[in-house]
KOLGU-4560 file (N, C-alpha, C; in nm, 3 decimals, padded with zeros to 5 digits):
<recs>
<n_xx: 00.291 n_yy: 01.480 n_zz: 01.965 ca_xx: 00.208 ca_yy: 01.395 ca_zz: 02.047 c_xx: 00.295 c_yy: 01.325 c_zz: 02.151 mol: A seq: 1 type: UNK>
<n_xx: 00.261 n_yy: 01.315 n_zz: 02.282 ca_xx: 00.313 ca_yy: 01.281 ca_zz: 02.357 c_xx: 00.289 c_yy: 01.130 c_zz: 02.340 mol: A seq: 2 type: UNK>
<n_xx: 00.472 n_yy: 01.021 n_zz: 02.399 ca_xx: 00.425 ca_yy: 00.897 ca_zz: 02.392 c_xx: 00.458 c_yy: 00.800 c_zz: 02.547 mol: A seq: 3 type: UNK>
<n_xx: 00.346 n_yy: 00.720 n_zz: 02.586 ca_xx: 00.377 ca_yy: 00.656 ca_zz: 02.662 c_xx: 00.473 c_yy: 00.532 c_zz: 02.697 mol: A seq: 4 type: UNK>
<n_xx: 00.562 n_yy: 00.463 n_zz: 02.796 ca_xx: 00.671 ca_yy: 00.385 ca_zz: 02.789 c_xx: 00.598 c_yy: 00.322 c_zz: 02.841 mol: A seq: 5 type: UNK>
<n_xx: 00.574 n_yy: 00.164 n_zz: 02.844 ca_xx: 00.506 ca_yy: 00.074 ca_zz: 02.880 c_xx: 00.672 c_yy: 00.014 c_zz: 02.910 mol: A seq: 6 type: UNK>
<n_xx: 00.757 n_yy: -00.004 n_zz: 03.050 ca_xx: 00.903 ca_yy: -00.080 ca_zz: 03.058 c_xx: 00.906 c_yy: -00.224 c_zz: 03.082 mol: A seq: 7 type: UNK>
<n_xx: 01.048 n_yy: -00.292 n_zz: 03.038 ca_xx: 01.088 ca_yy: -00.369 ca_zz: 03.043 c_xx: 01.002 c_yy: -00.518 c_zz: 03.167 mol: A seq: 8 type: UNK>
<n_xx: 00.981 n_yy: -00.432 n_zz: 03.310 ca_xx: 00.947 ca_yy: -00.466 ca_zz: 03.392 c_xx: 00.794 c_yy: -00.415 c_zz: 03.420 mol: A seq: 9 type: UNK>
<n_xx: 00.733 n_yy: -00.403 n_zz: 03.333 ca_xx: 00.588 ca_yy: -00.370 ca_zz: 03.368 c_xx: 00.474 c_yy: -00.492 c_zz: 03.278 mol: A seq: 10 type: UNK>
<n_xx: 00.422 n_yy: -00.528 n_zz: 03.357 ca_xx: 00.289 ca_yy: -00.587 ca_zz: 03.278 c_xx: 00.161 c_yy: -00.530 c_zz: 03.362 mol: A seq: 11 type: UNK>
<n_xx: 00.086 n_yy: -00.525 n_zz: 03.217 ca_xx: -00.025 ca_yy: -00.454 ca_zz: 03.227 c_xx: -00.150 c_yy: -00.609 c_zz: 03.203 mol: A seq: 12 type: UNK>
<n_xx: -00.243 n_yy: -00.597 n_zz: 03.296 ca_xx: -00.338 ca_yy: -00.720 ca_zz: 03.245 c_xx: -00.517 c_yy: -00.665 c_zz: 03.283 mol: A seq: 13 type: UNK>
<n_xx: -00.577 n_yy: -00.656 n_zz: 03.130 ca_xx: -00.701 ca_yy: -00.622 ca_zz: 03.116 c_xx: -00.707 c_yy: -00.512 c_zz: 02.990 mol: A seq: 14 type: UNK>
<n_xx: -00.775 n_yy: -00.395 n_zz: 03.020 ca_xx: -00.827 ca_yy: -00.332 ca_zz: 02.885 c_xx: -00.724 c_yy: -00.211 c_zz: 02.907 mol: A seq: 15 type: UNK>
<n_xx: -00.659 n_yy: -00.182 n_zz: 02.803 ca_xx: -00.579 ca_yy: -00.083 ca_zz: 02.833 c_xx: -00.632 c_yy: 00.037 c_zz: 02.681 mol: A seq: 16 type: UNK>
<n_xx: -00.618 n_yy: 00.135 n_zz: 02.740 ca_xx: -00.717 ca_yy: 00.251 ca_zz: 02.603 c_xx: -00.651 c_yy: 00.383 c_zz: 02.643 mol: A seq: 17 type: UNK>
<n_xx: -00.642 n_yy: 00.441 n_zz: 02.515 ca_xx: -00.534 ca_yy: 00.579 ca_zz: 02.519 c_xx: -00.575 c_yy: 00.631 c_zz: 02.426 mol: A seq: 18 type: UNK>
<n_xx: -00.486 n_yy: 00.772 n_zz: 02.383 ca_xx: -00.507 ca_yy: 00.814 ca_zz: 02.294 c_xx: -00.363 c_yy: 00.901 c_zz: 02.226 mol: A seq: 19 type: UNK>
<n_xx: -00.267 n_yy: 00.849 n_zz: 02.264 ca_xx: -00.138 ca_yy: 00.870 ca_zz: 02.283 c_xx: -00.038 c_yy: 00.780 c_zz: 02.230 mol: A seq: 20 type: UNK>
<n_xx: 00.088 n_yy: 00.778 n_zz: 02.112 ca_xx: 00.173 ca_yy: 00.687 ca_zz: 02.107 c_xx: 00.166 c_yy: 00.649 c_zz: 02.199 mol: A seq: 21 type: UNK>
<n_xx: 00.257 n_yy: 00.467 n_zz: 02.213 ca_xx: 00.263 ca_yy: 00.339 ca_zz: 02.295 c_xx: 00.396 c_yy: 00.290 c_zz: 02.269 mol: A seq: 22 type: UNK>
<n_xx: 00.468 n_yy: 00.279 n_zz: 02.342 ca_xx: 00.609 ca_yy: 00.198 ca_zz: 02.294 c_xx: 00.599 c_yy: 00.099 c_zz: 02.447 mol: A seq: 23 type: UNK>
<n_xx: 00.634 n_yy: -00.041 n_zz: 02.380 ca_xx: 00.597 ca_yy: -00.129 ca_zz: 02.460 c_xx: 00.699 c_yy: -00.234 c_zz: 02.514 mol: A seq: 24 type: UNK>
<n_xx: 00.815 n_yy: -00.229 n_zz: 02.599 ca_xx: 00.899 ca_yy: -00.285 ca_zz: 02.619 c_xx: 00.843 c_yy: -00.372 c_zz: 02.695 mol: A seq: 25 type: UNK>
<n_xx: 00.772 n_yy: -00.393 n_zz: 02.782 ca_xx: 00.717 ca_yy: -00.492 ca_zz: 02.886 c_xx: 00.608 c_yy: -00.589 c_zz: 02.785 mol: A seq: 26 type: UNK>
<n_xx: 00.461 n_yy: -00.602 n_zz: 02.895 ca_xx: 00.368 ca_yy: -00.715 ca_zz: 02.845 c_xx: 00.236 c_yy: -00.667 c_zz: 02.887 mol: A seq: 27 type: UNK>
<n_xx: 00.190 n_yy: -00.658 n_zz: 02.797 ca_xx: 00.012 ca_yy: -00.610 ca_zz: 02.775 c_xx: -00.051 c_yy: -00.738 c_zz: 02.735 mol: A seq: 28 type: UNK>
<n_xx: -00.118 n_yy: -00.826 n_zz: 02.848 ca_xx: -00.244 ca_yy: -00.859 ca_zz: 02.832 c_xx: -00.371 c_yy: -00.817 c_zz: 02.818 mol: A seq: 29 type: UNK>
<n_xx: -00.447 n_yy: -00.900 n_zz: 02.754 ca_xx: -00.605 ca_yy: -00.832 ca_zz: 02.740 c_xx: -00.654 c_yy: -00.768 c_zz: 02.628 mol: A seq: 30 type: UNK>
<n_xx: -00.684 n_yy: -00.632 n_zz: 02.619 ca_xx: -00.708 ca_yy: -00.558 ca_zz: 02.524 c_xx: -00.660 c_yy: -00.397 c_zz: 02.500 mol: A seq: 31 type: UNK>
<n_xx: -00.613 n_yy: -00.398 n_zz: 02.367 ca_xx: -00.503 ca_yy: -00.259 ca_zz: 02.390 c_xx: -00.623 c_yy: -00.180 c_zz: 02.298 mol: A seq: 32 type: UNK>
<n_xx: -00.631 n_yy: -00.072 n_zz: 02.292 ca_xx: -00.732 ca_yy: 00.007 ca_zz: 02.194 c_xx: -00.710 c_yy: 00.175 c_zz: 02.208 mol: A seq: 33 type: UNK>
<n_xx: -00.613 n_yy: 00.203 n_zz: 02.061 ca_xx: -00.540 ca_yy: 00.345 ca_zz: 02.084 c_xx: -00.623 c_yy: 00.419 c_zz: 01.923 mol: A seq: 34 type: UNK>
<n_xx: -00.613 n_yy: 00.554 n_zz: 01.916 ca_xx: -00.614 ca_yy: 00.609 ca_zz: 01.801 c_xx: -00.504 c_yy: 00.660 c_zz: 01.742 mol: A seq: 35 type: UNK>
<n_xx: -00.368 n_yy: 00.607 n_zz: 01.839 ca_xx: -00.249 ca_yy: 00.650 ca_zz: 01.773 c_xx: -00.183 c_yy: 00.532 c_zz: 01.753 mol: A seq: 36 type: UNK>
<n_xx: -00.032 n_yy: 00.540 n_zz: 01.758 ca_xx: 00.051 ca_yy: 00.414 ca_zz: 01.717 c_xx: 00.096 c_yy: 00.322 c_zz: 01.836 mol: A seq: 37 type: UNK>
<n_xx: 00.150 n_yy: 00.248 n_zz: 01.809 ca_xx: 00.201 ca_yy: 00.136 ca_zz: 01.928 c_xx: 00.327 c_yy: 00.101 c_zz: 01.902 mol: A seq: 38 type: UNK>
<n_xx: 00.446 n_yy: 00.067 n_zz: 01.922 ca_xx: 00.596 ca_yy: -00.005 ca_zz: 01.879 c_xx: 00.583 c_yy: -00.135 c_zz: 01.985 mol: A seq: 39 type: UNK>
<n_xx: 00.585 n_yy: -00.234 n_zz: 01.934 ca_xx: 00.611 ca_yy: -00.333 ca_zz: 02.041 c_xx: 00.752 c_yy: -00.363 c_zz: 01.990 mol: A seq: 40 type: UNK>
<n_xx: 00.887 n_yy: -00.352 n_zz: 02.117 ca_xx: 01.005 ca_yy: -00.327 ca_zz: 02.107 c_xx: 01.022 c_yy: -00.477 c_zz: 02.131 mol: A seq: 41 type: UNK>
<n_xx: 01.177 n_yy: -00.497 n_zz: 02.106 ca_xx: 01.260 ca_yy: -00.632 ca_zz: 02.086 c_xx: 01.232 c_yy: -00.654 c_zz: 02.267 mol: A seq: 42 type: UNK>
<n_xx: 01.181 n_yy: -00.751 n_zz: 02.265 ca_xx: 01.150 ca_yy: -00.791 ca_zz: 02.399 c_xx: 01.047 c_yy: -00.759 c_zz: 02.479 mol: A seq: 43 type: UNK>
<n_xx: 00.927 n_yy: -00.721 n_zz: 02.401 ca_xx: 00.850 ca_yy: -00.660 ca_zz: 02.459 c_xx: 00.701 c_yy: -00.745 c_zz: 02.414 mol: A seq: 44 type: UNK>
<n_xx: 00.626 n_yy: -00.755 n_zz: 02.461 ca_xx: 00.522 ca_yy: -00.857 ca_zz: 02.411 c_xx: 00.354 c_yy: -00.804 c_zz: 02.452 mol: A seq: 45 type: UNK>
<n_xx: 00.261 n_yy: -00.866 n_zz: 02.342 ca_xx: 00.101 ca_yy: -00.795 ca_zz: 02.346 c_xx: 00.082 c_yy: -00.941 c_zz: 02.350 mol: A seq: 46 type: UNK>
<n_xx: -00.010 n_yy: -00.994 n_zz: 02.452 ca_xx: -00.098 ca_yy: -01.116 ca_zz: 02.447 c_xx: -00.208 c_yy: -01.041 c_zz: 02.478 mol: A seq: 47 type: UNK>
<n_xx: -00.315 n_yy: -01.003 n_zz: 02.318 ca_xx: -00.375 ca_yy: -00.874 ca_zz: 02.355 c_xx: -00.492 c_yy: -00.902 c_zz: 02.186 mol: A seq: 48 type: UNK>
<n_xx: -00.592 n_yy: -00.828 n_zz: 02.208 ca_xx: -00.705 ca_yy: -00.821 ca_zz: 02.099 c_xx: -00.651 c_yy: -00.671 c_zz: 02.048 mol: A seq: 49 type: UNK>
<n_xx: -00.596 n_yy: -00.577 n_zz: 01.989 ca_xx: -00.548 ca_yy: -00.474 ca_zz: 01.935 c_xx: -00.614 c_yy: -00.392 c_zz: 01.818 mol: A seq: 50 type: UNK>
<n_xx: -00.675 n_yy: -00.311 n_zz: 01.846 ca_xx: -00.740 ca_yy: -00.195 ca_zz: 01.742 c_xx: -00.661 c_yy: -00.048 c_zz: 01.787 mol: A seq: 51 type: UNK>
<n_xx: -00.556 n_yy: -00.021 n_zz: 01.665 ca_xx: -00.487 ca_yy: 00.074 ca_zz: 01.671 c_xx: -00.500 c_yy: 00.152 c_zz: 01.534 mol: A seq: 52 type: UNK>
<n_xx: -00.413 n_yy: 00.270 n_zz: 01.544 ca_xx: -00.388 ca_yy: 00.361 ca_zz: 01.421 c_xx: -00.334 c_yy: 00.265 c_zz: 01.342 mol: A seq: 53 type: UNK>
<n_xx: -00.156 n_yy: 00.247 n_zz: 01.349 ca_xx: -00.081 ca_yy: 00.174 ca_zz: 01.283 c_xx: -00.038 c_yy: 00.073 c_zz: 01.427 mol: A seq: 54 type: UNK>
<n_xx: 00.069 n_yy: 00.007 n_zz: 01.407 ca_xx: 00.183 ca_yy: -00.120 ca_zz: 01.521 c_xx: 00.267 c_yy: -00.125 c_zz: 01.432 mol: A seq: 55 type: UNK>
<n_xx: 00.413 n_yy: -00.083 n_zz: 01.474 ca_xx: 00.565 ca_yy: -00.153 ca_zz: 01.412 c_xx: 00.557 c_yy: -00.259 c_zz: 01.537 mol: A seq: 56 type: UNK>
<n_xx: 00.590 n_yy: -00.366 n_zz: 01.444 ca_xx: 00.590 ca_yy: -00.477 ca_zz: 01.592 c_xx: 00.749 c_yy: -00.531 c_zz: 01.536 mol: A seq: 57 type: UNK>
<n_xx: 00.858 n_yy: -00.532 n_zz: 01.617 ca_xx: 00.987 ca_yy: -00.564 ca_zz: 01.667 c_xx: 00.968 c_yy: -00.691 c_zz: 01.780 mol: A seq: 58 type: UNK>
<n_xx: 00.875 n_yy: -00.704 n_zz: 01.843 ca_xx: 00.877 ca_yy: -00.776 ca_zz: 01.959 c_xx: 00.790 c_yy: -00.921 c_zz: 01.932 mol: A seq: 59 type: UNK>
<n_xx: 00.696 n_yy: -00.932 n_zz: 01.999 ca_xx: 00.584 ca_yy: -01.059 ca_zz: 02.000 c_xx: 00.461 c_yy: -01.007 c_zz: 01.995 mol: A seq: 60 type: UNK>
<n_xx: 00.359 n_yy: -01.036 n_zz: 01.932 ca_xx: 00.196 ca_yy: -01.021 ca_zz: 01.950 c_xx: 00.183 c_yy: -01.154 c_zz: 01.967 mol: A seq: 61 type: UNK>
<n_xx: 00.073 n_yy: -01.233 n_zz: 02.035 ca_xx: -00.023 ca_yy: -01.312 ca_zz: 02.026 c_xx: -00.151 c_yy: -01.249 c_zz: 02.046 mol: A seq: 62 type: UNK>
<n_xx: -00.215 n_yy: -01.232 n_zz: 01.921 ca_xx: -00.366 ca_yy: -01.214 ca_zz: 01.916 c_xx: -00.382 c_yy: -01.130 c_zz: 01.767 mol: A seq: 63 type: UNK>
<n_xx: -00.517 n_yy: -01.124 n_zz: 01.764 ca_xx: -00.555 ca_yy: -01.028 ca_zz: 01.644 c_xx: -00.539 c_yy: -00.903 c_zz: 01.639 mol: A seq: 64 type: UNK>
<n_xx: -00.482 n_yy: -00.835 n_zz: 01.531 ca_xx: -00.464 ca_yy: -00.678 ca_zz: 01.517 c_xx: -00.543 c_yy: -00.620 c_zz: 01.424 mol: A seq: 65 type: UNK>
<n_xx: -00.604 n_yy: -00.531 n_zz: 01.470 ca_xx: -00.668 ca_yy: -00.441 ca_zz: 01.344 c_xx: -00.630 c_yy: -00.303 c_zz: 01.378 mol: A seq: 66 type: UNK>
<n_xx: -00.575 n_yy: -00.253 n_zz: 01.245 ca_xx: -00.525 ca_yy: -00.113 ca_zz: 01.239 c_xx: -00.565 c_yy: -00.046 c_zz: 01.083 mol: A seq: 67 type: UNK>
<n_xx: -00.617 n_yy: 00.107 n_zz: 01.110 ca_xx: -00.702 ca_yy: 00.145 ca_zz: 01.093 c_xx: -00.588 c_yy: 00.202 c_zz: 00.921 mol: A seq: 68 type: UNK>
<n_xx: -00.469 n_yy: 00.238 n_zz: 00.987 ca_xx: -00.387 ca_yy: 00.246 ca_zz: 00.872 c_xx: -00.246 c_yy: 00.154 c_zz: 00.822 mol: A seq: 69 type: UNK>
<n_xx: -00.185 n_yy: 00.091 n_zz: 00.898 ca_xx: -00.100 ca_yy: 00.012 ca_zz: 00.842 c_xx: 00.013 c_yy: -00.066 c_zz: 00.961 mol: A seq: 70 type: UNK>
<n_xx: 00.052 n_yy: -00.195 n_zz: 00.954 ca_xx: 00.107 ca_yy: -00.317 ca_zz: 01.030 c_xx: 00.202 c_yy: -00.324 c_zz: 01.002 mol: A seq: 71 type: UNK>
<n_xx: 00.355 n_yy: -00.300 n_zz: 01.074 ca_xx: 00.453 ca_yy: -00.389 ca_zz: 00.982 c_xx: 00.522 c_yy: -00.455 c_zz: 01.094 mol: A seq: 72 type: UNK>
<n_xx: 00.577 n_yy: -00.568 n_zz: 01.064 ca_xx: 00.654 ca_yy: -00.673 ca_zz: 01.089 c_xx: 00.833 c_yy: -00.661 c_zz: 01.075 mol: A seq: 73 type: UNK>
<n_xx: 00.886 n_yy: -00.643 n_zz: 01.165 ca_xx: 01.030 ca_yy: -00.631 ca_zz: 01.122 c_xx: 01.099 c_yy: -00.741 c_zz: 01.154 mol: A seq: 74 type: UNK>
<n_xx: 01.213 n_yy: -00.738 n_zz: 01.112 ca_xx: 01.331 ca_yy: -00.880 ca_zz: 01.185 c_xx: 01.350 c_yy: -00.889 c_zz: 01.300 mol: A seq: 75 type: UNK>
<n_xx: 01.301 n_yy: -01.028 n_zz: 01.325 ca_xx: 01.302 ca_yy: -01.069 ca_zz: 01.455 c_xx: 01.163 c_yy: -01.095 c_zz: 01.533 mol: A seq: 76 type: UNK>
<n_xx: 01.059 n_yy: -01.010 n_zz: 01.453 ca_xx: 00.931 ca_yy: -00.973 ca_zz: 01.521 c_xx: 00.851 c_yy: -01.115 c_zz: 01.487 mol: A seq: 77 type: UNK>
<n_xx: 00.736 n_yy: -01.184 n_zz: 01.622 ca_xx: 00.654 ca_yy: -01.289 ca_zz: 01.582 c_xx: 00.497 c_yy: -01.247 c_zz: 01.634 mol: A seq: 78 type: UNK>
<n_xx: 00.463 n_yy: -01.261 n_zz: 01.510 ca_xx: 00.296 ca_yy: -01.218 ca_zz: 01.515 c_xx: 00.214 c_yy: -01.342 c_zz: 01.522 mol: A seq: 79 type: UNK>
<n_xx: 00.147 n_yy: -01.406 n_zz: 01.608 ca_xx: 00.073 ca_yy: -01.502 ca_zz: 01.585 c_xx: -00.082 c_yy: -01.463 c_zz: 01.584 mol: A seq: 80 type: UNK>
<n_xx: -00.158 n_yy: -01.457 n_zz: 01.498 ca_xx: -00.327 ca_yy: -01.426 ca_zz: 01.534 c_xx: -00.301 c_yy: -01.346 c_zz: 01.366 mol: A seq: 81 type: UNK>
<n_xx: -00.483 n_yy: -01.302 n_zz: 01.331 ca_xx: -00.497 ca_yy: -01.208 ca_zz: 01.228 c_xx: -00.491 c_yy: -01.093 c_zz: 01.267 mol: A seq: 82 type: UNK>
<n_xx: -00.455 n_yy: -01.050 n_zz: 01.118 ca_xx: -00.427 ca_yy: -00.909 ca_zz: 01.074 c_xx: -00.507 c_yy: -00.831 c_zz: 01.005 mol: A seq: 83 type: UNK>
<n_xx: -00.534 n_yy: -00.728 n_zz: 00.998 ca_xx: -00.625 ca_yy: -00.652 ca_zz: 00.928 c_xx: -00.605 c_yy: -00.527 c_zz: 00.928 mol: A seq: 84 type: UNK>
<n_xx: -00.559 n_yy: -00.466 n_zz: 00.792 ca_xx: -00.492 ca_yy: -00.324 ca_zz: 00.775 c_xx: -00.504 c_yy: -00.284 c_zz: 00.633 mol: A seq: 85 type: UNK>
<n_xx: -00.477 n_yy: -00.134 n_zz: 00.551 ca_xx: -00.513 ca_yy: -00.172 ca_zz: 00.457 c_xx: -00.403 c_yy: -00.144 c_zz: 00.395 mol: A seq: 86 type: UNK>
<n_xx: -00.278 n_yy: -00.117 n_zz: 00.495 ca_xx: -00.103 ca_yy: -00.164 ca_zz: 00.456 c_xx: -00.035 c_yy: -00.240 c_zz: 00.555 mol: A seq: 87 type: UNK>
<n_xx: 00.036 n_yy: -00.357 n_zz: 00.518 ca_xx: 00.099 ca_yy: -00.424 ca_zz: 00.586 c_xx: 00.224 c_yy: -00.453 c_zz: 00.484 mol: A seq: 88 type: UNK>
<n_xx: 00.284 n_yy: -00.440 n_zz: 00.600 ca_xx: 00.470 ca_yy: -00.490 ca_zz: 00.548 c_xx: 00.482 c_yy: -00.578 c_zz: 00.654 mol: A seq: 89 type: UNK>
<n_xx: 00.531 n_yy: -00.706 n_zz: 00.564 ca_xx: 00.625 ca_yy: -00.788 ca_zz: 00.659 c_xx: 00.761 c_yy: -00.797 c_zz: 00.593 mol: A seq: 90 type: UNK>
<n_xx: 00.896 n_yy: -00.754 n_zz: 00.665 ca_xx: 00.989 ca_yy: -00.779 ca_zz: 00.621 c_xx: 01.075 c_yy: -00.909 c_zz: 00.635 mol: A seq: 91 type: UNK>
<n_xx: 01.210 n_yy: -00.928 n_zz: 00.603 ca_xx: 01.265 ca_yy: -01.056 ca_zz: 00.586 c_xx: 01.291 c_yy: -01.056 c_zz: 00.750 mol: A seq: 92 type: UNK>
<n_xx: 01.276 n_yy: -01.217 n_zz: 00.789 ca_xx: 01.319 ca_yy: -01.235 ca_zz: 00.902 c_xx: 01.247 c_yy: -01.244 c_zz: 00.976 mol: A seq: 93 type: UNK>
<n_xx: 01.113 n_yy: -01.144 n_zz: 00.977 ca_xx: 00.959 ca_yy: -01.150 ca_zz: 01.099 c_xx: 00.899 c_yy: -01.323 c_zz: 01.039 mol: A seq: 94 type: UNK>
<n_xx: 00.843 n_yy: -01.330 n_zz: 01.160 ca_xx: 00.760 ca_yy: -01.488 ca_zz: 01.163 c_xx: 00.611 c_yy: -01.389 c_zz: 01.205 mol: A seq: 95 type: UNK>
<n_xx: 00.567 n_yy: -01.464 n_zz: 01.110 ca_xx: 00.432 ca_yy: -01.484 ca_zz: 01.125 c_xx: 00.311 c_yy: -01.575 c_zz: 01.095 mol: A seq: 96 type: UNK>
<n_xx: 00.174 n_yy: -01.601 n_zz: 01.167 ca_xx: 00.082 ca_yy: -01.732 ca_zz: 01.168 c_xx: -00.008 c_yy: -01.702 c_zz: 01.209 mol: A seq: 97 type: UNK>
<n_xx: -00.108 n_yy: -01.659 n_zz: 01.092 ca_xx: -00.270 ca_yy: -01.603 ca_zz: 01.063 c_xx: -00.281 c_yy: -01.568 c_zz: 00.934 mol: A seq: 98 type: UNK>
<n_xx: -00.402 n_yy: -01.511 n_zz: 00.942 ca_xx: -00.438 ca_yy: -01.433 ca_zz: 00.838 c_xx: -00.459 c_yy: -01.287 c_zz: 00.796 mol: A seq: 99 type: UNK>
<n_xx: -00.446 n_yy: -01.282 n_zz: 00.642 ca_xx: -00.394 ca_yy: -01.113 ca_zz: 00.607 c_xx: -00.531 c_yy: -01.087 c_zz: 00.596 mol: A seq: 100 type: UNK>
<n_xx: -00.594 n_yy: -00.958 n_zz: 00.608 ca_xx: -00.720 ca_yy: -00.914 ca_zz: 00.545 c_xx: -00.683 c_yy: -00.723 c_zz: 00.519 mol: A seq: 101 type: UNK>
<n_xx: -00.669 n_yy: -00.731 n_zz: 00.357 ca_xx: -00.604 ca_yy: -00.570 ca_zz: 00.359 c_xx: -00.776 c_yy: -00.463 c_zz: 00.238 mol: A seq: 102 type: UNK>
<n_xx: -00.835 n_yy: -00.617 n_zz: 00.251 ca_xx: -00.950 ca_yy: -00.537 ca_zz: 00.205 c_xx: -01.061 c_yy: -00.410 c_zz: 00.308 mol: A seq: 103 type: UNK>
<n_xx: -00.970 n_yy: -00.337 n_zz: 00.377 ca_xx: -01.032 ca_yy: -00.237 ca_zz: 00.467 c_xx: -01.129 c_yy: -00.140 c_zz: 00.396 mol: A seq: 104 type: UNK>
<n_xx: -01.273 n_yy: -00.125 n_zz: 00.390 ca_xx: -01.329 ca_yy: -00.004 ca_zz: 00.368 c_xx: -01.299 c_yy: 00.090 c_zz: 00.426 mol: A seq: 105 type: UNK>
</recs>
């Protein structure tokens, strides 16, 4: 599957929709909505409403995520808003401030 580079120097602001990996070095406002994955990289930020496959988030979210199979949180990474997946990892070191919901039908 081909994946898209969202760079360092790009912000995106409004509804953004794919169907293609996402690796996200820059800044997505608005609303992101993929059937594949997303990486938000060390420096890279979603101020964004998010319905994806999975998100490794390395970088910043502000807003709610729902993913259809699984969230994780690595060192360094800050998630602020809810979550909703029906796997989530947060590892040592990620900050995070919301709520979990892993009861997915």
């Amino acid at each position: 599957m081909a994946e898209t580079n969202i760079g360092s120097s790009i912000t995106i602001t409004g509804s953004f929709t794919c169907d293609e990996d996402v690796s996200v070095e820059g800044i997505i406002q608005g609303e992101v909505q993929t059937t594949a994955d997303i990486t938000v990289e060390p420096g890279g930020t979603l101020e964004a409403e998010v319905s994806v496959r999975s998100i490794d988030v390395r970088g910043s979210v502000i807003g709610n995520i729902a993913a259809s199979d699984r969230i994780e949180r690595h060192p360094g990474a800050n998630v602020t808003g809810d979550i909703r997946a029906p796997r989530v990892v947060l590892n040592d070191g990620a900050k995070f401030k919301g709520r979990i919901d892993m009861d997915v039908s």
